[in-house]
MDAnalysis code that builds the backbone (N, CA, C; Angstrom):
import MDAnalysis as mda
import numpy as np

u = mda.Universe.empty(195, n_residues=65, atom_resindex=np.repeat(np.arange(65), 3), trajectory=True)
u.add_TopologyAttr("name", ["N", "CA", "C"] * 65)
u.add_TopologyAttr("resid", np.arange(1, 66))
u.add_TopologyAttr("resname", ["UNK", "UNK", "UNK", "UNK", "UNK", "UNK", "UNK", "UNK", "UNK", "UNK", "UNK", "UNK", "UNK", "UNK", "UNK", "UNK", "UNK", "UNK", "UNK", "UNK", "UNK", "UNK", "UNK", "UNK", "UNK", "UNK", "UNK", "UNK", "UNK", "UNK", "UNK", "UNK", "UNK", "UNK", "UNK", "UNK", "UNK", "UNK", "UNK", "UNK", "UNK", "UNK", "UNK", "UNK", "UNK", "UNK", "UNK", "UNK", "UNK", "UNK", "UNK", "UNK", "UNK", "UNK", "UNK", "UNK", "UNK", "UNK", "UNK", "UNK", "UNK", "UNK", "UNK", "UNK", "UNK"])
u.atoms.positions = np.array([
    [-32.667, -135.580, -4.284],
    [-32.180, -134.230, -4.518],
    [-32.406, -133.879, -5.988],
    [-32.491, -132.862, -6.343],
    [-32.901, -132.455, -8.022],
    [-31.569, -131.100, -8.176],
    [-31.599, -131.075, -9.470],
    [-31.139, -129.641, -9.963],
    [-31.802, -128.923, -10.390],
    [-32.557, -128.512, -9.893],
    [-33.160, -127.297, -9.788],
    [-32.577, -126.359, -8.931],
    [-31.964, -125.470, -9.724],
    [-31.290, -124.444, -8.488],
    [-32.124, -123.249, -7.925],
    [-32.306, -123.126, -6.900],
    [-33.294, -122.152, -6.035],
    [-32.806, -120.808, -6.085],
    [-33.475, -119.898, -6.459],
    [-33.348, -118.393, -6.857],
    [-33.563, -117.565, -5.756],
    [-32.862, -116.843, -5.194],
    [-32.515, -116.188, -4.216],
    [-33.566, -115.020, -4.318],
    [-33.548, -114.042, -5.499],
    [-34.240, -112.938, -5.688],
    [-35.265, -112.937, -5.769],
    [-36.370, -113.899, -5.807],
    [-37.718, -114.114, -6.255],
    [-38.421, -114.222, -7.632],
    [-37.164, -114.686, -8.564],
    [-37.516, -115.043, -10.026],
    [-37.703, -116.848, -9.883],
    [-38.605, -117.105, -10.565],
    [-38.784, -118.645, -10.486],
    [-37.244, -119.880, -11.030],
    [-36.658, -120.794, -10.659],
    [-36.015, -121.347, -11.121],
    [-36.140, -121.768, -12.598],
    [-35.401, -121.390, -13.763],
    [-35.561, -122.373, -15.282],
    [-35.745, -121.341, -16.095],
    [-36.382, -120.215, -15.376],
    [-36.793, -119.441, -16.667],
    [-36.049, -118.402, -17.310],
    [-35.848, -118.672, -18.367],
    [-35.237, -117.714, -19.293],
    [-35.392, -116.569, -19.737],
    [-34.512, -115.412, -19.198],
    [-34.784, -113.676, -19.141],
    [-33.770, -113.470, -20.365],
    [-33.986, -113.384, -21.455],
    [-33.262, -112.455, -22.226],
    [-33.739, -111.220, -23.157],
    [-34.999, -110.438, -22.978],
    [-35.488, -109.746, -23.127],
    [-35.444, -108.227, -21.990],
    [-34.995, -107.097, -22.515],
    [-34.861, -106.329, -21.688],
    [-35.668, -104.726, -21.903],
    [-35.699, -104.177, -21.390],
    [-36.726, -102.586, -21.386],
    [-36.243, -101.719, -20.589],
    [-35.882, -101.016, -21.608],
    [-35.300, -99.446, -20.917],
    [-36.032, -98.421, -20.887],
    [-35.859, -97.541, -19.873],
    [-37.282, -96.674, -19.412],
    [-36.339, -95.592, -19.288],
    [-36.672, -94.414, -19.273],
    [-36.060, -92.876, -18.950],
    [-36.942, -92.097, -17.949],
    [-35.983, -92.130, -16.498],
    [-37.081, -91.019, -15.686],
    [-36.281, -90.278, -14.922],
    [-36.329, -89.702, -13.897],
    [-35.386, -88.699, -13.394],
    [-34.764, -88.965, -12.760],
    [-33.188, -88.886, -12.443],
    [-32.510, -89.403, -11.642],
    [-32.802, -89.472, -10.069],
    [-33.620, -88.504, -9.534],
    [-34.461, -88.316, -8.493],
    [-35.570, -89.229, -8.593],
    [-36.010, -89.455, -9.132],
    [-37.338, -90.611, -8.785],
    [-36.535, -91.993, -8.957],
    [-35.784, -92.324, -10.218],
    [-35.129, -93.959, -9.682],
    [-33.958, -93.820, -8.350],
    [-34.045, -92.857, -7.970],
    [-32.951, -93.118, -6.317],
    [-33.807, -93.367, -5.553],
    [-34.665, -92.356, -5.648],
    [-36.218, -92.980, -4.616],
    [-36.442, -94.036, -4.267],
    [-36.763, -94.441, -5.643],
    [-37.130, -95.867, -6.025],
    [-36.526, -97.330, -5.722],
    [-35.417, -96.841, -5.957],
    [-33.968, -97.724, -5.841],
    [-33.961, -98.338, -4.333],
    [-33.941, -96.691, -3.302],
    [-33.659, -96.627, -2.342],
    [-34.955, -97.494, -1.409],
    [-36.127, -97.071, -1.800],
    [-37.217, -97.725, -1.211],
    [-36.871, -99.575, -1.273],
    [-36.788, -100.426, -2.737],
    [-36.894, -101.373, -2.979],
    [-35.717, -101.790, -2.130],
    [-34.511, -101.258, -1.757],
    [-33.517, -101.442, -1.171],
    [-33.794, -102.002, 0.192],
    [-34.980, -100.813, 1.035],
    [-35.405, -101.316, 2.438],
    [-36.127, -102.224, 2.324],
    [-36.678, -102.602, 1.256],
    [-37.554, -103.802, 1.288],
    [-36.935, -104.905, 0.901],
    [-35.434, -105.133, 0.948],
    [-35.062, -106.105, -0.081],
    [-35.688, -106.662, -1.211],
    [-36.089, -105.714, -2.402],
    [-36.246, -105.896, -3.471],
    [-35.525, -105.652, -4.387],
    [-35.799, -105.906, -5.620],
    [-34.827, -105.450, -6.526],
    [-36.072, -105.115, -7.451],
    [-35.409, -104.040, -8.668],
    [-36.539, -103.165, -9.491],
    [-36.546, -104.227, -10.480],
    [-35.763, -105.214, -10.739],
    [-36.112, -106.366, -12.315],
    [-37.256, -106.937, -11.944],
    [-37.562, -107.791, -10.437],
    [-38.194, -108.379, -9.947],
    [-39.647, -107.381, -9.950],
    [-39.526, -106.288, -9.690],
    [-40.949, -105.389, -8.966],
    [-41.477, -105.450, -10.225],
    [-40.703, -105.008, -10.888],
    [-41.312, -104.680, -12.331],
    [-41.636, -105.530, -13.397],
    [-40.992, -106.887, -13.425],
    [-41.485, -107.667, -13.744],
    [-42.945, -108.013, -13.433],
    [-43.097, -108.130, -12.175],
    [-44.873, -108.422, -11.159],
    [-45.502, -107.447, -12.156],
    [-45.329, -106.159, -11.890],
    [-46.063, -105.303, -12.437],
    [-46.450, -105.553, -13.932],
    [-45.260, -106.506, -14.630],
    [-45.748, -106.005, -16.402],
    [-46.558, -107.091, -16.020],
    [-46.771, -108.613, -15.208],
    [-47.382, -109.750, -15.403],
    [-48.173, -109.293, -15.619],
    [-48.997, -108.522, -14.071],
    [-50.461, -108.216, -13.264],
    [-50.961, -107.255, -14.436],
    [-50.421, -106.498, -15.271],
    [-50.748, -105.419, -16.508],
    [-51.327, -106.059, -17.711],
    [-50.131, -107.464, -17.599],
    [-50.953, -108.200, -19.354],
    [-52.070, -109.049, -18.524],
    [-51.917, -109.659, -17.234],
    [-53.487, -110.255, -16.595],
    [-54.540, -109.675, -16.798],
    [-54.260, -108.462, -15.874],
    [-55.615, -107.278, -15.946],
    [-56.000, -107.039, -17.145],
    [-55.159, -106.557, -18.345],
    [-56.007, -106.573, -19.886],
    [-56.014, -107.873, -20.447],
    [-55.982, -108.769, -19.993],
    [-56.678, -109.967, -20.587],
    [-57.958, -110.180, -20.082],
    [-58.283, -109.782, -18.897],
    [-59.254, -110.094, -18.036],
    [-60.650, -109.108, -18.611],
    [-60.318, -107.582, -19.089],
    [-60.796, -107.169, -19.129],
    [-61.595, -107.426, -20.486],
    [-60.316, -107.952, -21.782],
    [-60.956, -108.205, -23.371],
    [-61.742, -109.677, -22.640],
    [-62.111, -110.096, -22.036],
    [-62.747, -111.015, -21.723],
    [-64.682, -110.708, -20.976],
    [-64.404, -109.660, -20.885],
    [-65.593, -108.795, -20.010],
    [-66.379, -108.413, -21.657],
])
């Protein structure tokens, strides 16, 4: 058995989040938003996290071209 404790939300076990980013958009588009990730059981830390990864991938990929 290990301690590694298994993360429910889809963040990897160990890793350390203390960096945060605040965004301003319309209260109508994050309910949307909210509401969508909701039927999908997602959460917006998680989505958006993917998104900043796949953002610094893709421009790494590209200063590499």
């Amino acid at each position: 058995m290990t301690n590694i404790k298994k993360s429910n939300c889809g963040r990897p076990a160990g890793r350390i989040k203390t960096a945060k980013i605040e965004i301003s958009i319309e209260p109508a588009v994050k309910e949307e938003f909210m509401s969508l990730l909701r039927n999908e059981g997602k959460t917006a830390s998680v989505e958006i996290g993917l998104w900043i990864r796949d953002y610094i991938k893709n421009s790494r990929l590209k200063e590499e071209e």
